[in-house]
N, C-alpha and C positions, 0 to 999 in steps of 0.2 A: 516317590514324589509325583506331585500330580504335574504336568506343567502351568509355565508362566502364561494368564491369558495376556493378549496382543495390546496394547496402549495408543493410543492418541499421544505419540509422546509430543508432536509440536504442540498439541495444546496443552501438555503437561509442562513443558519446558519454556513456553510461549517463544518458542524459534519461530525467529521470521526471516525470507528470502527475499533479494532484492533482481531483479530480474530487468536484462533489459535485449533489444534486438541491435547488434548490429550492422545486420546485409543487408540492409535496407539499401536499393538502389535510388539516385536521383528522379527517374521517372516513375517509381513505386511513392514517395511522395509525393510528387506532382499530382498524381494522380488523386492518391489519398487526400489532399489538399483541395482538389475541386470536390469530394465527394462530403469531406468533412462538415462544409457550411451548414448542405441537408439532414445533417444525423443531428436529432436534439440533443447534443452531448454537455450537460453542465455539471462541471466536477464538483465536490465539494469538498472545501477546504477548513480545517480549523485552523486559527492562526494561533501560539503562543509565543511573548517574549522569551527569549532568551532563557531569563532569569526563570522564567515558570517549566524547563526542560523536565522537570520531573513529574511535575504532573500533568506532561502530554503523555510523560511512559505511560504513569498511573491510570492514565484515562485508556490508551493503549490496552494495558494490564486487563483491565477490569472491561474492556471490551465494548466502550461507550462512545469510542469516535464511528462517523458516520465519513469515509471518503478519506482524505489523509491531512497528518496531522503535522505543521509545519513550523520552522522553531524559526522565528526573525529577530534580528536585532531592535 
């Protein structure tokens, strides 16, 4: 038998992690907080109702949102 080649399985299975930090100190804020103003940082957001949760997956899925994809009432 030959072997199995290696896989992309997260893009096979489309697993996604959700990731957060937290030891973040009150002065590691602070700090981040006066620097943040200067950094052109603008997220982008899709918004979906509620009701349309499936085709935020779908859009998910198929790999078409830009930034992240947000379910609101």
């Amino acid at each position: 038998m030959s072997p199995i080649p290696s896989m992309p399985y997260a893009l096979l299975w489309l697993e996604r992690q959700i990731r957060s930090v937290a030891n973040l100190t009150r002065e590691d804020a602070r700090l981040f907080l006066e620097v943040a103003p200067k950094v052109p940082v603008v997220p982008e957001v899709e918004r979906y109702p509620l009701e349309a949760a499936n085709e935020a997956l779908e859009a998910l899925r198929q790999g078409r949102l830009r930034g992240s994809a947000v379910l609101v009432p």
